[in-house]
C-alpha positions as a printed Julia matrix, in Angstrom:
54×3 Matrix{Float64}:
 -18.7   26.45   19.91
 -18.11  23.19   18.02
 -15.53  20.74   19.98
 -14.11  18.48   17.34
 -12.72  14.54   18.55
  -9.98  14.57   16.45
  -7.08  17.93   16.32
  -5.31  16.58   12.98
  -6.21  14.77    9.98
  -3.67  12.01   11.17
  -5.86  11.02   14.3
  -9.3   11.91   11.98
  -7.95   8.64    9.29
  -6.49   6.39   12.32
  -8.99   6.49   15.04
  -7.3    5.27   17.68
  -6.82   1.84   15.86
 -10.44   1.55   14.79
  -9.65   3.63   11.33
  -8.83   0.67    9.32
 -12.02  -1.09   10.01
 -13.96   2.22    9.55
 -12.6    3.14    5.88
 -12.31  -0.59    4.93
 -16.52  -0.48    5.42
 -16.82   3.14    4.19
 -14.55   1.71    1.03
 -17.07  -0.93    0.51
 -20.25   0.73    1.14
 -19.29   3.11   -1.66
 -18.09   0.77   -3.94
 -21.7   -0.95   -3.72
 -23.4    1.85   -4.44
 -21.58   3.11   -7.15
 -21.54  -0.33   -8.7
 -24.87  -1.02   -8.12
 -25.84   2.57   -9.89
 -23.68   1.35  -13.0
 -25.8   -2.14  -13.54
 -29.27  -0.62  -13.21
 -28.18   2.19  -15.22
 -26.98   0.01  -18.2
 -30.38  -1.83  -16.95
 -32.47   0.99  -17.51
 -30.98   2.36  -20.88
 -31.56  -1.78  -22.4
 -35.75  -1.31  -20.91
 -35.52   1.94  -22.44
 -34.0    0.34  -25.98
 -36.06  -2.38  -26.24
 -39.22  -0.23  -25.59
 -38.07   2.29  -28.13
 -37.93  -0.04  -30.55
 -41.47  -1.84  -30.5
C-alpha cells in the first residue's frame, strides 16, 4: 500500500548525505520554538503579576 523511501532507520537519519543538513535545521527549528515558548511564557506570568497586583 504505502512504499516507504528509506528500508532502515540508518538511511531514514543519513539521507543520502543530505541528513546532516536536514536534522541540523530540524535541531534549530525546535530549539526556537521551544525557546521562544519559555520567554513569552515567563512574559505572560510577569503581565499576569503585575496586573494581579494593581
Amino acid at each position: 500500500m504505502f512504499k516507504f523511501a528509506f528500508t532502515d532507520l540508518n538511511q531514514f537519519i543519513y539521507m543520502e548525505g543530505h541528513g546532516i543538513y536536514v536534522w541540523s535545521v530540524f535541531s534549530i527549528v525546535i530549539i526556537s520554538l521551544v525557546l521562544a515558548f519559555i520567554f513569552y511564557n515567563k512574559q505572560l506570568k510577569k503581565i499576569k503579576r503585575k496586573h494581579s497586583n494593581e
